[in-house]
N, C-alpha and C positions, 0 to 999 in steps of 0.2 A: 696785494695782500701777501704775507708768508707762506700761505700754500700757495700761492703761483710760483712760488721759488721750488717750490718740492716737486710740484704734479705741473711745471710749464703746460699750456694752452700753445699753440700757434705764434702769437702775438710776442712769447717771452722765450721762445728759444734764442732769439739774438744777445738778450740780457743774461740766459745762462751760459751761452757760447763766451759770451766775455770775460766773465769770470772764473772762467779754466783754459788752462792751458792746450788741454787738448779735447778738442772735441769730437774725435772719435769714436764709434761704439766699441773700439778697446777698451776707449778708456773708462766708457761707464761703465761696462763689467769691473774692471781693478777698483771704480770705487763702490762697487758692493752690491748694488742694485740686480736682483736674480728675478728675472721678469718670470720664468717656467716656474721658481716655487710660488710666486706672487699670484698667477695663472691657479694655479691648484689651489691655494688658498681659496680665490675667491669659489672657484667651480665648489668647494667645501661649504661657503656661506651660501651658497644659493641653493646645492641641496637638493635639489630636485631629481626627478627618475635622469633625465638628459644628461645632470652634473654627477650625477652618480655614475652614469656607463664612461662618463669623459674620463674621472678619478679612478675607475679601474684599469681602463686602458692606458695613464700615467705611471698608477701603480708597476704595469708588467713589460712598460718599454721607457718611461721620459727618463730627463734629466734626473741622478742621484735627486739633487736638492728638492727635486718636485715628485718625486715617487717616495719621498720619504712623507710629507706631507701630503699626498694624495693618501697612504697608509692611516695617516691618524684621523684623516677625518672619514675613509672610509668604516674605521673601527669606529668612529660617535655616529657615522650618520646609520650604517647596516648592522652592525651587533655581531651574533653569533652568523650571522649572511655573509659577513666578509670573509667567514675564517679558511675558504679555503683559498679565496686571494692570498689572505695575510701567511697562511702556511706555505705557500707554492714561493713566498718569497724567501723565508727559511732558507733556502737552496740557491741563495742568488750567490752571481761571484762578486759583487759589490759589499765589503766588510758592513758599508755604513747602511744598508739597504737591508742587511740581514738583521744587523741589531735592531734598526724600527722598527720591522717586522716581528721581533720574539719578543719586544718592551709590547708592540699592539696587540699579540696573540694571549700574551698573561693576562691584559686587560679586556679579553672576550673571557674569560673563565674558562672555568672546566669541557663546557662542551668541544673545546677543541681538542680535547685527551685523543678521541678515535683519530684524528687527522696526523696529529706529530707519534702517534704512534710507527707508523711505516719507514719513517725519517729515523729511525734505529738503526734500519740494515742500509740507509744508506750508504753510499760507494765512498763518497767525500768527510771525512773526518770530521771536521768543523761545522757541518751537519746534523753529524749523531750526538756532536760534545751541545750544538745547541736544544737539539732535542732532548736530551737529557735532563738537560737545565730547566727546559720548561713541564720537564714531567714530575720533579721533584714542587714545582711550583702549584701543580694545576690536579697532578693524581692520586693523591693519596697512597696507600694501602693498597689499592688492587695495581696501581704500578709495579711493586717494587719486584718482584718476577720479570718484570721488563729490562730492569736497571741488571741486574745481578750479570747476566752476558755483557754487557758496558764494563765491567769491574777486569775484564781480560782481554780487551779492546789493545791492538796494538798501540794505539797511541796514547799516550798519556795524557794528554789532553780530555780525550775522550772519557780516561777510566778518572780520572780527577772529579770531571763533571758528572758522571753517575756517582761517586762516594760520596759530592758536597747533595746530590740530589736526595739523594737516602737522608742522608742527616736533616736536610730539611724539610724530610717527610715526618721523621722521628716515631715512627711507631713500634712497637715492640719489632716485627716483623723488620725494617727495615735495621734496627741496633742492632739484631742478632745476623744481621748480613754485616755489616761494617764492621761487628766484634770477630767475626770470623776473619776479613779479612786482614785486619790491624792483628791478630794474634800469634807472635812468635812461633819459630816451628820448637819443635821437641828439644832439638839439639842446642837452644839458643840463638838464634838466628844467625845474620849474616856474619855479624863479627867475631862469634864462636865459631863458626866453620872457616872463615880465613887463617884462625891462628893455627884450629887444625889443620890445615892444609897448608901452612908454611911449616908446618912440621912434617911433615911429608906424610900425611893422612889422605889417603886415594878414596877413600869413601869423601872426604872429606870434600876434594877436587870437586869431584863428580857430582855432589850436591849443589857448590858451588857453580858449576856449571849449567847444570839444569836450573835451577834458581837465575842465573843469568839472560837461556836462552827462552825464559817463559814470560811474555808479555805483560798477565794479568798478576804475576807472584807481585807482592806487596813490598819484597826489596833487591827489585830486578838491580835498581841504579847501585847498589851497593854494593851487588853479586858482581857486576861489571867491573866496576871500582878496582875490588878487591882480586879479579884477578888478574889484574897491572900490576900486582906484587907477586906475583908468582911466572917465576920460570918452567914454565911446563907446554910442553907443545901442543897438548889438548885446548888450553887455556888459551892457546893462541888462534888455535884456528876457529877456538868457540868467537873471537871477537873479532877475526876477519870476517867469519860467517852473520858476522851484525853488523858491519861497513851498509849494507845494502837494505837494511832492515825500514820498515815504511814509517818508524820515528825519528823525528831529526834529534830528540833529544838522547833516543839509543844508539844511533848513530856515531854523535857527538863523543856520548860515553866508551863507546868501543873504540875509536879511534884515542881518545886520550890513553886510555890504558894499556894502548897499542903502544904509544909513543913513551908511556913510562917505562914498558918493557925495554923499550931499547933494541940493543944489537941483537938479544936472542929472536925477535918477530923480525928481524930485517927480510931474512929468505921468504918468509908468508907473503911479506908488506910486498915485496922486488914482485912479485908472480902477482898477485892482487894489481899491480898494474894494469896486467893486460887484460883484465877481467872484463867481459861483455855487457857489465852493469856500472853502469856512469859514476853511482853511486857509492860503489866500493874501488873505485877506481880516484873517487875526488878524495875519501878517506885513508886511504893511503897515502899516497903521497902526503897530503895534509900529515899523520903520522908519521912518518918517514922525516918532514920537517923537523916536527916538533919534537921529535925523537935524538937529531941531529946525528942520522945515519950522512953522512960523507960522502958512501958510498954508492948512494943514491944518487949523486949528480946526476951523472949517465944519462941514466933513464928516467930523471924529470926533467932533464932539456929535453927530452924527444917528447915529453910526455905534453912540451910546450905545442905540437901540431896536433892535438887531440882534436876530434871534430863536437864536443860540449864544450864549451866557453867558462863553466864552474870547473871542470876537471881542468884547462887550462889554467883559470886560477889559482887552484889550491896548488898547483904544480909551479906559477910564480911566486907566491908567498914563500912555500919552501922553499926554493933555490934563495931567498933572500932571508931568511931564517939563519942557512947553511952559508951565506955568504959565501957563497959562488963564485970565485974570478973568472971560472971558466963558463961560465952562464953571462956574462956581462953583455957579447956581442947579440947573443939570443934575446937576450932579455930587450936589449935597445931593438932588437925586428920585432920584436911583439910591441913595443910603445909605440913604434912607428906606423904598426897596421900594418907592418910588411907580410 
């Protein structure tokens, strides 16, 4: 019959051994067959107290593919009983593990508000950015006092996902947080204050700065931006002092505006090398490239024996930015592994 082709007996493994090439159990993994989610499935159709403790303990240790299906049926077969399986998953380092678990936790409802509440102060970013998300989904009104600390979060991620959480709370309460925090400052905002400040207006500076160095301001990336157009030492050492900042994307921004400054950040960028944080040490340099300081050679072939492997690369990319002749023989010891 056709299912003996599918589900071999005994009798028909020699008939499916012939018609592959390799009979391997490599090779039945490469063609698709995932026996641990197939396992969890079934332990989910049988359902019982037994298949139940089997599907939690899949849930908090098996295979991705099978903890992710052990999650959906532990949300059909236990309800609001799974949620704090389903939250404790919230936290996992597995991207695809986490999202099952915040699609299975929206669909227990609201009682799991008290559980994903605590996952606010968590430590890991992409914890609080999912918590957030599911508090906009699940709290209503008596959340949005939760979210408003989320709106100052160093990371951007995180304060994104509390502002789309408000919005899709929509209550008066939550607009009049989001209209506060979308609402220009007095002066015009960021791009009023850069013109004054390339006019050489020091209040002007200084707003821009602080506006820069403030995580939750609403046009931090701009404040950054904009003082990559300004030669002023303040301005500079506000964006070395963000090299090392816990967002990759303020990071990013600092170092670009580093590198449109140019020659005036060279002396910052040169000393930022030696800096005891990896991260203002891989932004430099990376600046310094992209800046096409020259000057820098020097000290990004040395910067080549770094003991972080990121800070090693941003220190290859530049030399190769800066086309290097004097980098060439370093550069072939580092491809070589030497």
């Amino acid at each position: 019959m056709e299912s003996d082709s599918v589900f071999p007996g005994p009798g028909k493994v020699k008939h499916v051994r012939s018609i592959t090439k390799d009979s391997s159990p490599a090779s039945a993994t490469a063609r698709g067959f995932d026996v641990p989610k197939a396992a969890a499935r079934s332990l989910g159709q049988i359902g019982n107290t037994e298949a139940v403790a089997a599907l939690t303990k899949i849930a908090v240790g098996g295979p991705t593919s099978a903890r992710i299906v052990a999650l959906e049926w532990l949300a059909k077969l236990r309800g609001k009983k799974a949620i704090p399986v389903l939250v404790n998953c919230l936290t996992d380092v597995s991207a695809d593990v986490r999202r099952a678990a915040r699609t299975r936790v929206a669909e227990v409802g609201s009682e799991a508000v008290g559980y994903i509440v605590p996952l606010m102060q968590h430590e890991r970013w992409f914890v609080r950015a999912s918590a957030a998300h599911l508090l906009g989904q699940l709290g209503g009104d008596k959340v949005v006092p939760l979210l408003v600390p989320a709106l100052g979060d160093r990371y951007k991620t995180v304060r994104d996902s509390a502002e789309e959480a408000l919005r899709s709370i929509g209550t008066a309460s939550a607009k009049r947080v989001i209209l506060q925090r979308t609402t220009p400052s007095p002066v015009g905002g960021v791009d009023n204050l850069a013109k004054r400040a390339r006019r050489g207006s020091r209040r002007a500076i200084d707003e821009l700065i602080a506006a820069a160095a403030s995580p939750g301001h609403p046009e931090q990336d701009a404040a950054i931006e904009s003082l990559g157009t300004l030669d002023d030492i303040r301005a500079i050492h506000t964006l070395v002092g963000l090299l090392p900042d816990q967002s990759w994307a303020t990071r990013r921004a600092a170092c670009e505006a580093l590198a449109r400054i140019g020659k005036p950040a060279t002396a910052a960028l040169l000393g930022a090398l030696n800096d005891s944080n990896s991260y203002t040490r891989f932004g430099a340099a990376r600046a310094l490239g992209l800046g096409g300081c020259k000057s820098a050679e020097r000290p990004l072939i040395e910067l080549l024996r770094d003991p972080d492997e990121y800070v090693q690369g941003a220190a290859v990319m530049a030399l190769g930015v800066l086309r290097s002749s004097r980098a060439v023989p370093h550069l072939l010891n580092v491809a070589k592994g030497d």
